[in-house]
N, C-alpha and C positions, 0 to 999 in steps of 0.2 A: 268286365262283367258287372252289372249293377251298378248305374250310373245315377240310377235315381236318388233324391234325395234323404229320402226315405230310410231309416235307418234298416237296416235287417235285426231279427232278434231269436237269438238262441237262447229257449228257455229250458232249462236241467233242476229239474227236481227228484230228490232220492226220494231213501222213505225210512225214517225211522235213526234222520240223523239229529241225536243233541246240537243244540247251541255252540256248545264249547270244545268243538272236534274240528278247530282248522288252529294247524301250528302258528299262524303268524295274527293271531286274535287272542293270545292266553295259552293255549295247551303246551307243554314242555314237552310229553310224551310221544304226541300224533307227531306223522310224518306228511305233510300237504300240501308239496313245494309247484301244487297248479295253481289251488285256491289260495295260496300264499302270495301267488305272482298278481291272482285276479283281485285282491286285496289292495295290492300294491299299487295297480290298475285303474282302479273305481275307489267303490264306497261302501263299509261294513254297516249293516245295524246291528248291533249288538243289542237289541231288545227288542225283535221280530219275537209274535207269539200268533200261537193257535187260540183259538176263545176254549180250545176243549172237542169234545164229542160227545154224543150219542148213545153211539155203540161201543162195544170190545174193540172192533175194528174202528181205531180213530180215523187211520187215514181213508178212510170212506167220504166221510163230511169233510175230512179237511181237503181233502182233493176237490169234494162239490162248492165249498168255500172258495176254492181258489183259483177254480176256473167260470164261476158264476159273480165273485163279488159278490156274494149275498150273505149275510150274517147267519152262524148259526142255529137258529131255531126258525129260521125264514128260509132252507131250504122244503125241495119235495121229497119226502119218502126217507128224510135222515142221509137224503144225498145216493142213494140204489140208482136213481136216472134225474136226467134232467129233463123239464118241459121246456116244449119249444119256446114257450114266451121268456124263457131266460137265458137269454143269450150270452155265448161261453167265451172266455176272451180271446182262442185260436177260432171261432166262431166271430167273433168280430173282426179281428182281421183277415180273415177270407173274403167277409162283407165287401173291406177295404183295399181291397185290391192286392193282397199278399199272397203268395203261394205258401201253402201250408204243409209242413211234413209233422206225422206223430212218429216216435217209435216207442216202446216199452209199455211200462204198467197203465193200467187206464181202467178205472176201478166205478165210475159212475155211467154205466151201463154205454151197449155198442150202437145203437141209435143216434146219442149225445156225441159217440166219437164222428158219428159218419159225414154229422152234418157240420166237426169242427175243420176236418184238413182236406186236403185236395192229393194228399199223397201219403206214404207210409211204406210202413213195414213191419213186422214182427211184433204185432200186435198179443201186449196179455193182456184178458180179460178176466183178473179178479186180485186177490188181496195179496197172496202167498204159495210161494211154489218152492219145488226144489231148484236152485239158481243152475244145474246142468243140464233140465232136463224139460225147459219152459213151456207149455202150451199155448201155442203162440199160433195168429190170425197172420196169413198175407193180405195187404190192402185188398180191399175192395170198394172199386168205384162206384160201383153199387150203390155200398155200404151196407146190404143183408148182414152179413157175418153171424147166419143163423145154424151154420150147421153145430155139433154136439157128438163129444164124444165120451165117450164112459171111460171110468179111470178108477183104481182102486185106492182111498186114501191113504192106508197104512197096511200096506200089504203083509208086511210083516208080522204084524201085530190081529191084524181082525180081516174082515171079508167086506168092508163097508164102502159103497160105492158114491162117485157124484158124475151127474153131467157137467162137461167142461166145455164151454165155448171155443174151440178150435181146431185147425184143420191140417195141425202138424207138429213136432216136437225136432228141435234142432239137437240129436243127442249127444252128452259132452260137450258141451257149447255154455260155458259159462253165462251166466245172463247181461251181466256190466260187458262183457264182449262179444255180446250179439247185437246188443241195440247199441254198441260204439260203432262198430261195424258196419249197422246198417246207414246209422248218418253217415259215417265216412263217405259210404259209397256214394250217400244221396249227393253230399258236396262236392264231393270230386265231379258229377258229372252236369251241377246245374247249373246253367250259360244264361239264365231268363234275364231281362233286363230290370222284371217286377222285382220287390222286395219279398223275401221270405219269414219267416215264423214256423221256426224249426220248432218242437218239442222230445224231449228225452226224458223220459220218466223211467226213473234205474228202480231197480228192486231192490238192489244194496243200499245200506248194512241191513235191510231185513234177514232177522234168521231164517232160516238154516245159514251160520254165518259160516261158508265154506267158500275159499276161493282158491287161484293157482298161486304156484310159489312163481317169486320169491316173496309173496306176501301173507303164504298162511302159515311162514314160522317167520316173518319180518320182526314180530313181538314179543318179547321174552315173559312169562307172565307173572316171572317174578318181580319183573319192572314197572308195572302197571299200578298207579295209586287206588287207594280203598278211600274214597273221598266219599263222606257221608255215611258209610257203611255202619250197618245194622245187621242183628240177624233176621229180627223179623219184624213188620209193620203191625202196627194193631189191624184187627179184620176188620172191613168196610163193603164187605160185599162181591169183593172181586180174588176173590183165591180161586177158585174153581176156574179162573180163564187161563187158555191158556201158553199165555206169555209167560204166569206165573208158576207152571210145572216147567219151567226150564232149567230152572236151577232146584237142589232141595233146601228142603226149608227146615229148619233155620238156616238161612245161608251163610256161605263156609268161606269164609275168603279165599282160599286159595283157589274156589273151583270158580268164586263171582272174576279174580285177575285173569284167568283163563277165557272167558266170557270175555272182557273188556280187552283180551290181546286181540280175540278175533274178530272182536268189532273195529277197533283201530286197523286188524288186515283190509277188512272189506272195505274201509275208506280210501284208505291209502293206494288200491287197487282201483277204484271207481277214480281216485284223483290222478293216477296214472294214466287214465284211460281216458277221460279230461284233456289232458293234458293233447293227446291226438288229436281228439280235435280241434282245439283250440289253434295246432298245428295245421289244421288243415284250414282252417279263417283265412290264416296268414298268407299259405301255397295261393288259395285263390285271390287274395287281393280281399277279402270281404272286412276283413279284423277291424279297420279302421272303422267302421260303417255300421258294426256291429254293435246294441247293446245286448249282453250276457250278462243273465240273470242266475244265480244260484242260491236253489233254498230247497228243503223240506219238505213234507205233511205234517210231521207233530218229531217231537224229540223222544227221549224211552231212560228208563231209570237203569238197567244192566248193571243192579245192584244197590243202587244207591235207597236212601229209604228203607232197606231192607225187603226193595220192590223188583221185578224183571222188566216188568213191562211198560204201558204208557198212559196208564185210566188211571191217572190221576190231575191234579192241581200244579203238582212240584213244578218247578221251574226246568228241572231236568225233562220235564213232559212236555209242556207247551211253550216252549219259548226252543226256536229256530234258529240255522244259521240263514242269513242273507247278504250275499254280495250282489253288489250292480256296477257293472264299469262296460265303458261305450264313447259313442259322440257324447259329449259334453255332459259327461260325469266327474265329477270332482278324482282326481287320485289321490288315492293313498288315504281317505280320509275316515274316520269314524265316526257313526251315528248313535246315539247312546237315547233318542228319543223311541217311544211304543207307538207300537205299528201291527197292525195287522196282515195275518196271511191274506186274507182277502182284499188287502189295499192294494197291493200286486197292481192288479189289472188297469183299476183308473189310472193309475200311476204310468201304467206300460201305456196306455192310449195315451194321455198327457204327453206323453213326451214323445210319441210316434205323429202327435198330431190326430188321432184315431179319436171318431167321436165317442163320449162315452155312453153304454146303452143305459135307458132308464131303468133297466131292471136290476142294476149293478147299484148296491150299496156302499163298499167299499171307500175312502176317503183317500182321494188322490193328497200321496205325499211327496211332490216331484220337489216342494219347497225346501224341503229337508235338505236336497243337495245344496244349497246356501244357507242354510240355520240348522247345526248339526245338534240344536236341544229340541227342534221343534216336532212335534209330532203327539199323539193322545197322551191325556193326561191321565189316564187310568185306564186300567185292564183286568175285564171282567169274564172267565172261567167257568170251564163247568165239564163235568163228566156223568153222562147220562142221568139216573138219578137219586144221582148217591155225594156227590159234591159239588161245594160250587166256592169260588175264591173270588177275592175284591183287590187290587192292589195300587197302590198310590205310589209315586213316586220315591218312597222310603217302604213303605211298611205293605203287610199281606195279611189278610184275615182269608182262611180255608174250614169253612163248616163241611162236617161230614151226618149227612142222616140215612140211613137206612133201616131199616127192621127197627132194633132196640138201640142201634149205635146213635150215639150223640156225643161228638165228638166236634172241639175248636181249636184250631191251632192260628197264633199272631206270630210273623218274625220281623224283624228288625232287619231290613233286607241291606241296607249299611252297615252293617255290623255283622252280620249271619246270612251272607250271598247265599251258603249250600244250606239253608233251613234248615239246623240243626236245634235251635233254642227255642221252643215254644214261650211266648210270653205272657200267652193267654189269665195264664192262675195270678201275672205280675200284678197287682195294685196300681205299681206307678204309669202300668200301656192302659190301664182300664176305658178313660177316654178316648184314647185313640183307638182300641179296639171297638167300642161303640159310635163312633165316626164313620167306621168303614163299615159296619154291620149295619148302620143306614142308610149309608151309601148304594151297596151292596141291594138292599132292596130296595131301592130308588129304580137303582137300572131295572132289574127286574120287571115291575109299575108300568113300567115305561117301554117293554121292553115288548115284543109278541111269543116271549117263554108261556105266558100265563096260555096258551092256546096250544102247546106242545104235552104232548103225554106223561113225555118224562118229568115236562118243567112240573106239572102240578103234581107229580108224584112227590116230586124233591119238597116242592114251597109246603104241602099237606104236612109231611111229616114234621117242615122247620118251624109254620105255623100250631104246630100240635091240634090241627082240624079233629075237631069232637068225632065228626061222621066219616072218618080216613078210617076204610079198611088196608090193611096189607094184601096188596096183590099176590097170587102162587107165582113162585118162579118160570120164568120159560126159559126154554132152549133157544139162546140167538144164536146160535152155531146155523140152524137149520135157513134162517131168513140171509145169513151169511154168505152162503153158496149157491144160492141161485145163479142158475145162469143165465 
C-alpha cells in the first residue's frame, strides 16, 4: 500500500494541553510512554507557542491560526469561518493530490471543513461538550452539514437552550475513543496508492475532565505538584469566564491537585489511545512513510497563577507541546528555538514538497531539523484586549490594561522559567524592561493589530488616548455558540 514517494501525514492536535505534559521532555509526574516513544522517534520543540487570542475561547483562533498560516490579527471573523481565499493546510493538500480524512473537534466553521477533506467521520462542530455524549456530524460529501438540533445547556441548573450543529450523539462513547475509533477504521481499510493527510482533533484534556478507568484514578492527587501556585491572580478582566468558575476562589490547593490528577488522566488516556494508532501505521506498512505531527491549540494555567484557564500571557497559556518524527526527521532530538503554531503548515508543505499558498504567513521552519537553536528570535502575545507580552530570548515583559488595571510584570525567564518573580519595580531590569517595551511596540507599528478591534482597544488604553472611551461590557458567550 502506498508506494508513492510522498510522505503520508498524521496530524493530532488536542486541545488545552500545556507544554510541559509529556514524561520524556521534563514532567516526573505524567505518564506518556506514546509521546515518549514519538520523542524518541523525531524531534521536540520545546518553545512552540500560540501568539494568544481574541476571544475566552482561545482555541478558536488558534485552530484558524493553524490551519490557515495566518498570524493572529490577520485572521477573518477572530477565526468563526474561513474565507475561500485562505487556503487551509488539509486544504492544500487535497489540492495536492492527498486523500484527506477529518475526525474530531473542528471549531472554524463547517464550510471551511467541507472544502479541507475528502473523507471523515464523527465530526464536532464547536468548542466544548460533554466528552460522553458528543454532537457529532457523519461526513458529508456534500459538505452541507446544515442540519440543527436543540439541546438544553445545563439542564440541571436552568432551561437555556442552543442550536447544535449535528445529526447524532454516540451515547457513552467517550470522545478520545470515538474519534480513535473512527481513524482506526479509516486505516485499517485504506488500499489508495495516493498519499493521505489524516487529521484527529481530540477534545481531551478539555474539561469536563472525565474519562474511563484505569485512567480516572491512574493519579493520586495528593501526588500532583503545586508549581506556581497562588490563591488568587490580581483581577484583569477575565474572572467572570468561565474556565475561571472551575475551581473556588481563593484557590485551595487541595481541590487545584485534584484538578491537575484529572488532567494528567485525560492525557495519559488520549496518549493510550495514541498509542493504537500509531499501531495501526505500523499493521499497514505506512509508519515508515509517515510524518506525525503532535501539538495543541493554546496551553491552560489549572491552577498555576492562581488562574484555571488560558486568557492569559503565562507561559503555561501559550507555549505548546510539539513533536515531529517521520522520513528524515532527526531522532531523539531537541529544539529549544521559537516557533509558531502557525509555522506548522509551510513547514508540513516544506517538507511534503506541497507548494506553499500565498495566503499562508507562517515561516517554514524545516531548517531547524539541522540547527536545533534556529528559529524566531522573539515572541509576541496577546489576549483579546486586555494583555499583551514581548519576550526575547532571556527575559518577558506582560503589560496588562483594562478598565482602571495598569499592571507590568518582567521575569528573568533563566532564572524564574514558572514566572514567579516580577522584576518590574527592580532598578537594576529597568533597561531591559524598556528594551522590550519598545520592542514590544515596534511589532505592534508594524504589525496589522492597529486595524483589529481589540488591538486599538488595548494600544488606546496603553497609550492613555485623551478621547478613549470605556466600552460597556458584552456577552461573548452568545457570539460563541453559534452554530
Amino acid at each position: 500500500m502506498n508506494d508513492t514517494k510522498k510522505p503520508n501525514v498524521l496530524f493530532v492536535l488536542t486541545d488545552d494541553q500545556r507544554y510541559d505534559t509529556i514524561h520524556a521532555i521534563g514532567n516526573p509526574y505524567i505518564k506518556t510512554p506514546t509521546l515518549d516513544n514519538l520523542c524518541a522517534e523525531g524531534t521536540a520543540f520545546t518553545q512552540a507557542h500560540i501568539p494568544g487570542g481574541t476571544l475566552p475561547a482561545v482555541c478558536m483562533s488558534s485552530r484558524a491560526m493553524l490551519h490557515t498560516g495566518r498570524d493572529l490579527f490577520n485572521l477573518h471573523d477572530d477565526g468563526r469561518s474561513i474565507p475561500a481565499e485562505h487556503i487551509m493546510m488539509p486544504e492544500a493538500f487535497r489540492n495536492n493530490g492527498y486523500n484527506t480524512f477529518g475526525t474530531g473537534k473542528w471549531h472554524n466553521g463547517y464550510q471551511s471543513y467541507a472544502r479541507c477533506f475528502s473523507d471523515g467521520a464523527e465530526i464536532y462542530f464547536g468548542g466544548m461538550w460533554d466528552h460522553w455524549n458528543v454532537p457529532t456530524y457523519d461526513f458529508d460529501p456534500t459538505g452541507k452539514y446544515e442540519k440543527l438540533s436543540t439541546a438544553c445547556v445545563g439542564a440541571y441548573f436552568n432551561k437555556t437552550t442552543m442550536r447544535l450543529r449535528t445529526n447524532h450523539i454516540n451515547m457513552g462513547v467517550h470522545s478520545t475513543d470515538l474519534f480513535t475509533d473512527k481513524a482506526l477504521q479509516w486505516l485499517e481499510q485504506y488500499d489508495s496508492d495516493a498519499p493521505f493527510f489524516m487529521n484527529i482533533a481530540y477534545m481531551a484534556p478539555h474539561d469536563p475532565r472525565t474519562m474511563p478507568e484505569p485512567f480516572s484514578s491512574m493519579y493520586n492527587p495528593e501526588d500532583m505538584p503545586l508549581e506556581c501556585f497562588c490563591g488568587e491572580h490580581f483581577r484583569y478582566g477575565i474572572e467572570d469566564i468561565r474556565d475561571e468558575k472551575l475551581a473556588k476562589c481563593p484557590r485551595v490547593g487541595k481541590e487545584i491537585q485534584q484538578h491537575i490528577a484529572d488532567y494528567f488522566g485525560m492525557i495519559s488516556h488520549l496518549d493510550d489511545r495514541l498509542g493504537k494508532i500509531i499501531d495501526m501505521l505500523k499493521k499497514k506498512g505506512v509508519y515508515d512513510n509517515t510524518i506525525i505531527v503532535f501539538t495543541s491549540d493554546n496551553g491552560i494555567a489549572v491552577g498555576r497563577h492562581g488562574l484555571m484557564g488560558k486568557q492569559s500571557c503565562y507561559e503555561h497559556s501559550v507555549r505548546i507541546p510539539l513533536v515531529i518524527c517521520g522520513p528524515g526527521i532527526p531522532k531523539g532530538q531537541r529544539n529549544e528555538g521559537y516557533h509558531y503554531l502557525h509555522d506548522i503548515f509551510p513547514t508540513l508543505c516544506k517538507l511534503c514538497d506541497i507548494p506553499i499558498p500565498d495566503s499562508c504567513e507562517g515561516t517554514d521552519f524545516s531548517e531547524a531539523f539541522s540547527d536545533h537553536n534556529s528559529g524566531r528570535e522573539s515572541i509576541y502575545s496577546s489576549y483579546g484586549d486586555k494583555v499583551r507580552s514581548y519576550k526575547d530570548k532571556r527575559y518577558k515583559l506582560i503589560e496588562y490594561r483594562f478598565q482602571d488595571v495598569v499592571e507590568t510584570q518582567l521575569f528573568d525567564l533563566a532564572l524564574d522559567p514558572l514566572e514567579t518573580c516580577n522584576k518590574a519595580q527592580d532598578p537594576s531590569y529597568n533597561d531591559i524592561e524598556k528594551d522590550l517595551r519598545e520592542r514590544m511596540i515596534a511589532h505592534y507599528e508594524a504589525s496589522n493589530e492597529k486595524d483589529h478591534p481589540l488591538g486599538k482597544l488595548f494600544w488606546q488604553r496603553f497609550n492613555k488616548d485623551p478621547d478613549f472611551v470605556e466600552p460597556k461590557a458584552e456577552s461573548w458567550i452568545n457570539n460563541l455558540f453559534k452554530p
